[in-house]
N, C-alpha and C positions, 0 to 999 in steps of 0.2 A: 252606680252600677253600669257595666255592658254588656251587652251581650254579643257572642262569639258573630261576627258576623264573615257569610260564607256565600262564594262564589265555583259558579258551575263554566266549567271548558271543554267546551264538545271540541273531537281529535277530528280532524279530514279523515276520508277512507285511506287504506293502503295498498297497495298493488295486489298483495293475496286478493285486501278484500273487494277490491274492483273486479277480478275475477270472478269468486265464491257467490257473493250478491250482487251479481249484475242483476237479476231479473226481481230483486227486492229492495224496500225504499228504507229510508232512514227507519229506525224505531224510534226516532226520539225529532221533535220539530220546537225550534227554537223561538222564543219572542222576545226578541231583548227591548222591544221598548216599553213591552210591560214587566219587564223583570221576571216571565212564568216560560216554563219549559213543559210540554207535553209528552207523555211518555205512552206510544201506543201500544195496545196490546193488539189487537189488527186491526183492518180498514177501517172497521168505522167506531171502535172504541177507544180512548186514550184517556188516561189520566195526567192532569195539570198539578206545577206544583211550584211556588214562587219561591224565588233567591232574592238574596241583595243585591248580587250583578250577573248576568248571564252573560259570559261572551261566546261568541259564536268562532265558526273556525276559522276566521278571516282575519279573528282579532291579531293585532300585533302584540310584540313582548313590552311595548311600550305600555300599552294601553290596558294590558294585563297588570303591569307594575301599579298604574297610577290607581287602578280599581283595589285592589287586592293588598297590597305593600305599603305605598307611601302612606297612609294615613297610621299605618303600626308605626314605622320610620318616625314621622313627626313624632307620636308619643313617646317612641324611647329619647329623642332629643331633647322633650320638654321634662323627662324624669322616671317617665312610667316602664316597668315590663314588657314587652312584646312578642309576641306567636306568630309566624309565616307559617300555613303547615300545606302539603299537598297530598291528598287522597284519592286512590281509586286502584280501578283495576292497571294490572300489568300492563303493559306497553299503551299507556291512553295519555301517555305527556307529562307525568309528574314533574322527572327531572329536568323534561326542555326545558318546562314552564319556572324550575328553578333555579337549574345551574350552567345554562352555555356560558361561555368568558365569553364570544363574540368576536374572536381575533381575527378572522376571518371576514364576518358582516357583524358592526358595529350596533345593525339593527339585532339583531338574534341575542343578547344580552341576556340574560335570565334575573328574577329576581333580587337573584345575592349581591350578583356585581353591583347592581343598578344602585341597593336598598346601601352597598358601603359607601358609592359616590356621595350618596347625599348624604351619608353618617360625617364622610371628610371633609363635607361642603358645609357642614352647621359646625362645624367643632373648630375650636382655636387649639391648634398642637402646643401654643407654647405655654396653656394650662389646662390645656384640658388633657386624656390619654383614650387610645381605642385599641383594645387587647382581643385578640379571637383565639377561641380553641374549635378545635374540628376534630370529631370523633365518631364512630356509629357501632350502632347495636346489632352482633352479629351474633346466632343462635344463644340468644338470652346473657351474651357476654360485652359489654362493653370495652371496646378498642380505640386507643388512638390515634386516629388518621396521620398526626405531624409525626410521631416517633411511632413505629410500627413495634419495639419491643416491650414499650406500656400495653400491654394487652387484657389484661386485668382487673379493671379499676370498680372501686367500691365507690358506692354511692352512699353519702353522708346526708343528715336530714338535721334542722337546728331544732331541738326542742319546743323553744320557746315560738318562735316564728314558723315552724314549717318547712322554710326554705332547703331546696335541694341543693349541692354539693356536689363536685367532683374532686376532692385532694388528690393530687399526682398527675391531673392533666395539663399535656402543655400548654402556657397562655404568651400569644407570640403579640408583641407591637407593632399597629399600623402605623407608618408613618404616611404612607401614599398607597395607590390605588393600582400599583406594579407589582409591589409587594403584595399585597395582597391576593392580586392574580395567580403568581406564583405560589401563592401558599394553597389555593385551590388545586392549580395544578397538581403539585403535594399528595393531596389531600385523594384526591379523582384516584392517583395511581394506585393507591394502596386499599380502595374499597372494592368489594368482593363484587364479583356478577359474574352470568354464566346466559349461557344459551337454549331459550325454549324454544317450543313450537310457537309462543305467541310474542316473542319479543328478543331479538337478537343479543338483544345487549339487557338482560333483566338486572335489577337489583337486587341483590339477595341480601343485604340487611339495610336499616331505616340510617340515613345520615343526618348530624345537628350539627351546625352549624352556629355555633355560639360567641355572641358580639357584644362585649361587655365596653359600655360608653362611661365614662367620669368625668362629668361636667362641673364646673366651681363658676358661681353665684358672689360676685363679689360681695362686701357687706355695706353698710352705710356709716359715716360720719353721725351722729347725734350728739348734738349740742346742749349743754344743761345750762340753765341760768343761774348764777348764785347771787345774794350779796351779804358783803361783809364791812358791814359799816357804809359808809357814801361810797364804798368800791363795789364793782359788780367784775367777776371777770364768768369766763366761757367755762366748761370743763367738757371736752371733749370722753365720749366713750367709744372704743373700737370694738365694731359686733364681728365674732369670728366667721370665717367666708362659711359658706352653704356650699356642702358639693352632692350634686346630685347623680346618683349609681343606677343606672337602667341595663339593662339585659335582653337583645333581641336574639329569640331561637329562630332559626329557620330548619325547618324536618322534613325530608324527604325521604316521606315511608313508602318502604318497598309493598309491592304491588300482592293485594289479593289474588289468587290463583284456584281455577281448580285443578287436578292432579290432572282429569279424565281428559282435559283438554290446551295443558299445558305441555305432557308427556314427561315429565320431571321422573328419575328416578337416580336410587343409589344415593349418594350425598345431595343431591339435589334436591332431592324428594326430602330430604329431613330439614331441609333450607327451607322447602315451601312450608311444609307442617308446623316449622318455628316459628315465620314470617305470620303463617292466619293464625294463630295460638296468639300471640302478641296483639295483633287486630282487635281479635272477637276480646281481649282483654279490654283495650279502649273504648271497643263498639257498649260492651258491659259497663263501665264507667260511666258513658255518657249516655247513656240508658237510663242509668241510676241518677245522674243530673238531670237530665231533662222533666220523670218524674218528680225531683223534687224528693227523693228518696234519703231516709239520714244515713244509712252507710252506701259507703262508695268503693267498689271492691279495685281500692290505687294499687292495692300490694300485689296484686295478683303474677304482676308482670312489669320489670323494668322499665319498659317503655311508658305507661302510664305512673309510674314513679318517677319518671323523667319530665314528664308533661303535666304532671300535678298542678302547678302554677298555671298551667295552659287553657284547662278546664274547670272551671270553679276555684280559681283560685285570681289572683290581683294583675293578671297579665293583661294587658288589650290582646284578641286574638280576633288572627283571621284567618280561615279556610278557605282554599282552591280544591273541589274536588273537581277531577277529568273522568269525561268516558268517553265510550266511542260509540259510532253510528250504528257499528253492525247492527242487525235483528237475531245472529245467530248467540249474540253474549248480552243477550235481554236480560237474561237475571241477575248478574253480575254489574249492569246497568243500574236495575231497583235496587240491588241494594246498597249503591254509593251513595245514589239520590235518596235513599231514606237514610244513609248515614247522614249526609249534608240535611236534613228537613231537621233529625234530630237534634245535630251539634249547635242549631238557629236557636232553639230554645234552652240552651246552657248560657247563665250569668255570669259573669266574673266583677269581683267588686275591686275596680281598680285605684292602687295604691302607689302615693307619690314617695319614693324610694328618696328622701332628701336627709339630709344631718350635715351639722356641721362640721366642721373640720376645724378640730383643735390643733391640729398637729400643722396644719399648713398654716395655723396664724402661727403660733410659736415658730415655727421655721424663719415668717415673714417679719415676727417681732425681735427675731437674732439679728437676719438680717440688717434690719434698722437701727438696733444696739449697735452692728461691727461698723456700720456705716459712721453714726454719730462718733463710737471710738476713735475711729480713722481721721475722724474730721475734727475731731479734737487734738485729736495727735498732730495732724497735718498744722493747723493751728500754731500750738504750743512750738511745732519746728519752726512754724513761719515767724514767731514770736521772737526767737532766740535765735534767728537768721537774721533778724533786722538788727536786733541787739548788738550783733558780731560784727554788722554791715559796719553800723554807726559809730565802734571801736575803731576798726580796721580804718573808715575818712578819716575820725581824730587822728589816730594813730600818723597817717597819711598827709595830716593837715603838718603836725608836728616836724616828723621828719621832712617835709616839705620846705618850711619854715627856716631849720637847722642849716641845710642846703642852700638856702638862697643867701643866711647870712655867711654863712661859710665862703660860698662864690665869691662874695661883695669884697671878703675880708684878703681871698685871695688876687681879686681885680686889682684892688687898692694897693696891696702888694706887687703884683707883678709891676703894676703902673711905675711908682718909685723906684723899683730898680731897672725898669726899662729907662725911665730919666737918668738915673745915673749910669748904666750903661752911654749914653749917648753924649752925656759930656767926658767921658774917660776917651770915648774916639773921638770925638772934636779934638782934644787935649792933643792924642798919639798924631791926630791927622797935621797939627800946627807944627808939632816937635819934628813930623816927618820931611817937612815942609823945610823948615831950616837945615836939617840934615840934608836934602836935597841939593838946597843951595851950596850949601859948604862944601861937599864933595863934587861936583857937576864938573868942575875941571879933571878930576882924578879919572872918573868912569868914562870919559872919551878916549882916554887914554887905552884904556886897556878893551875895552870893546872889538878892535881890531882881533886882537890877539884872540878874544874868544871865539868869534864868527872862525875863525880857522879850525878851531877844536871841537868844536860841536859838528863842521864838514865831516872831519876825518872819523869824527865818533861814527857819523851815521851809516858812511859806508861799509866802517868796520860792521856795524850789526845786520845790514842788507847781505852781506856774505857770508856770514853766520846761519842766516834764516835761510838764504839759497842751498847753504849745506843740510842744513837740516832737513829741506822737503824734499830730498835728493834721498836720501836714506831712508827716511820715511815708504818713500816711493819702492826704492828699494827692497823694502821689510814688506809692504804690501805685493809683490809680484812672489815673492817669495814664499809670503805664505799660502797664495794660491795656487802656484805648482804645488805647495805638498798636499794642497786640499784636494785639488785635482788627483795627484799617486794614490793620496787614502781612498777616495769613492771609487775607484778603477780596482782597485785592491778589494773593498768589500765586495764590490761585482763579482771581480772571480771566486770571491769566498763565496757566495748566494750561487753560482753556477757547479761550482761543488758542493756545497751541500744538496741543491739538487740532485746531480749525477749519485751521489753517494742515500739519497735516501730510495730513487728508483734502484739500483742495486739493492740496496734493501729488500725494499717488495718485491723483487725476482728472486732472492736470496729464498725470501720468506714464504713464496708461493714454493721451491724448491724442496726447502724443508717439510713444507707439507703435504708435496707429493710423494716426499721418503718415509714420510710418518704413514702416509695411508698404507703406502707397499709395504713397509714391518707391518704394521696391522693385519695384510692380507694374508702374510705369507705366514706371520702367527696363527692369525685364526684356518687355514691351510696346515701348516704343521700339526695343531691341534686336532684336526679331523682323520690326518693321517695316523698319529699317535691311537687316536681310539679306535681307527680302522685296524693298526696293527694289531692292538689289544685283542679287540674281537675276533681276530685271523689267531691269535695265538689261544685262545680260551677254546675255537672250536679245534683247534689241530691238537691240545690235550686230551680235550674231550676224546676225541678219535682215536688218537695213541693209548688210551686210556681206555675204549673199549672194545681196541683191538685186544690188548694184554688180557684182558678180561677174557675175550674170546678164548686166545691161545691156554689160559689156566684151564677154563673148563674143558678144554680138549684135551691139555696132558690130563686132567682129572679121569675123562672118562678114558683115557689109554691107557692110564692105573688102572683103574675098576677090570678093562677086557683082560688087562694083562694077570689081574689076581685069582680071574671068572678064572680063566684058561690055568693058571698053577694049581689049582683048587682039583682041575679034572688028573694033572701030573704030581708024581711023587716028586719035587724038584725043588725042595723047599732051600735050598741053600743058594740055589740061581735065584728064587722069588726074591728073597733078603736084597739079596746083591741091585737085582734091578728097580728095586723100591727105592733103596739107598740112593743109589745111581737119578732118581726121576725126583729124589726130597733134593738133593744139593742141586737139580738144574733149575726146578721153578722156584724155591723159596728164596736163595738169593736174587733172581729176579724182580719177583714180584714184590718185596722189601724194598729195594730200586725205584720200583715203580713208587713206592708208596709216598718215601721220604720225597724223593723228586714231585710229586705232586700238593706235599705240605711245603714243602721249603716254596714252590713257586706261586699256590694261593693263598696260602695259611688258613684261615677260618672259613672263606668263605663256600668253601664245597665240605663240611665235616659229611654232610650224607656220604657220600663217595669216597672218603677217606676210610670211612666204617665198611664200608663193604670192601674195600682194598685189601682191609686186614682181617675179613671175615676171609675174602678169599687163600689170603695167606696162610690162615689157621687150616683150612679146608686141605 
């Protein structure tokens, strides 16, 4: 068994509270070398209450680590479970005390970093692995820190063991302590906080921080002894390797609050109401463990479903609770410190997480099959390489052999006929020899006569050769006067084509300043044309409401002229001048009408209707 063991971190004041409490003392007075912290209620009362480590506020992040952390560390190296957790009130250090990188001051390190250094300084990468997921509990919903759209996730429970579960969350591999950084980084961006009156930078949901170590336990050679008859041999058995599965949480739960003096409201206010609901779940838990109670209300709340293992269950755990000096957040002080008095008497019966690994010996026993194969094979090549070797010298020795007597056969032969060669010219050199003698009078004779004819040959051919490099000569001047007229000729051709391609571009700039003036004087013509149009549409129009004018005044000079016949008996003169007033306008205004269809056709029918309404009239 172990039990949860828990350390208390008193915060320095902070500027508010140097202000607020100047004229008031600590409420709380530290003794770290007895491990007891006093908690006063005023001057001369206080209540004592011992920890496992007290640091005070001087302590460093170092010394925090070595008290609180390393000794979980080692046990998850050696196999076991392990719990880092930090509690208390809002703004009193949880997350310095857990999560600085340090990038800045190497000293300010928190925790996490610290707790992965020495995970990557106990582990061999090249069989062992270190896999982290990082996620937190936000208003009773579990989210992924590394992938922000896993938002979701269900928590899975093993029947038979108990053990908790997250399927679907991301599990990233450490190889180094950069990466890892960066995966913090990560991690920080995407969790929630907000701004109260007690803490500028609060946490609004609890972060885990989850560091799954797989270590492998090589196995041992055992030797058996046999014997079979006067023979005794070995028989070796290979025990499959041991790998050992540990799990360090580290939790950084968001801070206790009260409303009245946090100022939280709107979404925020339902952030704090989540965050203590989730607490006073744990506080109930380990309430129910400490007395020794047989139910323990896990379900109540995720977060103590998450920490199941943490509290009465097989993990080594440790606790950091933080407060703070003030005297004005006394209460909030008692009741971290009697969280922490509580969680001191919670057991966990810790269990070594070990099994073998079938799968990594068969892997290992392939291995050692493809090797022995290879090495067989390599073998059997080397086998039938020497074989071939050993052919190939015979082979070498033979045709070797064939060669040399061959050469011999040929030496021996050339020999014999180079002797005989050699007496056939001794022979021709004797017979030359007599022939010499025999004619030696003849060839004086005629000696004269040649030395004359070989003279004459040779000046004949020195004059021959004079002529020839004479012509020669000749043919070479000749062809470079015409080499010379051709390049002089292509010159003037390259200075006219020049001259002829600027012509060109004058040409072509030409043309296209006659292109633009048609263009102008088109789109010019065009404006006049529709000017004209509209100078002719309104001068119908006009002629068209003059005639109009003029009908309805012969109209009304009928009408006076019929008024005034009506008063006279004169009806033979009325006839006559009606007649007279129908042939002047209705031929007209017929004129009018045709001349106004023939020049617009359809597009004025209103006007052409009345044309002929006047007409009828």
């Amino acid at each position: 068994p172990g039990r949860v063991r828990v350390a208390v971190r008193l915060r320095t004041r902070n500027a508010e509270e140097m202000v607020a409490d100047a004229d008031f003392g600590d409420c709380v007075e530290l003794l770290p070398e007895l491990k007891r912290l006093k908690l006063r209620k005023n001057n001369w009362d206080a209540e004592t209450y011992e920890f496992d480590e007290v640091l005070t506020e001087f302590a460093s992040q170092k010394r925090v680590y070595q008290a609180v952390a390393k000794p979980v560390v080692e046990s998850v190296l050696d196999g076991y479970n392990g719990t880092v957790m930090a509690y208390g009130q809002t703004g009193t250090g949880k997350t310095y005390t857990l999560g600085p990188l340090g990038e800045e001051d190497p000293a300010t390190r928190g925790i996490m970093v610290r707790a992965m250094e020495d995970i990557l300084a106990g582990v061999s990468l090249d069989t062992d692995s270190v896999t982290v997921s990082y996620l937190q509990l936000y208003m009773e919903t579990i989210q992924d820190l590394l992938d922000p759209t896993n938002d979701n996730i269900s928590i899975a429970e093993d029947p038979k063991t108990g053990d908790v579960s997250l399927p679907g969350v991301t599990l990233v591999e450490i190889r180094d302590q950069h990466s890892f950084v960066e995966l913090l980084k990560l991690g920080e961006a995407h969790r929630f906080a907000a701004n109260t009156k007690l803490n500028t930078e609060s946490s609004r949901s609890h972060a885990f921080l989850m560091v799954h170590v797989k270590r492998s336990v090589e196995g041992r050679d055992v030797a058996h002894s046999g014997e079979n008859g006067n023979n005794s041999h070995m028989v070796k058995t290979l025990k499959p390797p041991i790998v050992r599965k540990a799990k360090l949480v580290v939790v950084d739960l968001a801070g206790s609050e009260r409303i009245d003096k946090s100022g939280s409201e709107g979404h925020t206010l339902e952030e704090a109401k989540s965050i203590n609901l989730s607490l006073s779940a744990l506080g109930k838990c380990i309430n129910s463990l400490a007395e020794g109670s047989a139910y323990v209300p896990v379900r109540d709340s995720k977060l103590t479903r998450l920490l199941r293992d943490s509290f009465g269950g097989t993990a080594r755990t440790s606790l950091v609770i933080t407060i703070g000096p003030s005297p004005r957040h006394r209460g909030e002080t008692a009741s971290t410190i009697l969280f922490g008095q509580r969680a001191m008497k919670v057991e966990n019966m810790l269990k070594l997480k070990e099994e073998f690994d079938y799968k990594s010996l068969a892997r290992r026993l392939d291995i050692q099959l493809d090797k022995l194969i290879a090495e067989h094979e390599r073998q059997q090549k080397a086998f039938e390489n020497e074989i071939e070797r050993i052919t190939i010298e015979a082979q070498n020795q033979i045709s070797e052999t064939e060669r040399n007597y061959a050469d011999a056969l040929e030496k021996e032969r050339l020999k014999y006929q180079k002797d005989y060669m050699e007496s056939i010219k001794k022979l021709e050199e004797r017979w030359k020899i007599n022939q010499q003698k025999q004619g030696s009078d003849r060839i004086m004779v005629r000696s004269e006569d040649d030395c004359s004819d070989v003279a004459s040959n040779a000046k004949d051919s020195m004059a021959s050769i004079v002529g020839e490099l004479t012509e020669v000569k000749k043919l070479l001047l000749k062809e470079t006067q015409l080499r010379k007229a051709a390049e002089e000729e292509v010159n003037n051709l390259k200075i006219q084509v020049a001259q002829w391609k600027r012509s060109e571009a004058s040409g072509n700039t030409e043309i296209f300043k006659l292109r633009q003036m048609l263009e102008d004087e088109a789109h010019q013509k065009k404006k006049l044309e529709e000017e004209i149009a509209l100078l002719q549409s309104q001068l119908l129009q006009i002629s068209f409401e003059a005639d109009e004018v003029r009908c309805i005044q012969n109209f009304f000079a009928c009408c006076g002229l019929v008024l005034s016949l009506l008063f006279f008996p004169l009806f033979p003169l009325f006839f006559s001048c009606v007649s007279i007033l129908f042939k002047i306008s209705v031929p007209h205004a017929t004129g009018l009408l045709l001349h106004n269809v023939g020049s617009r056709g359809v597009q004025n029918p209103i006007r052409s209707t009345q044309s002929v309404r006047s007409v009828k009239i």
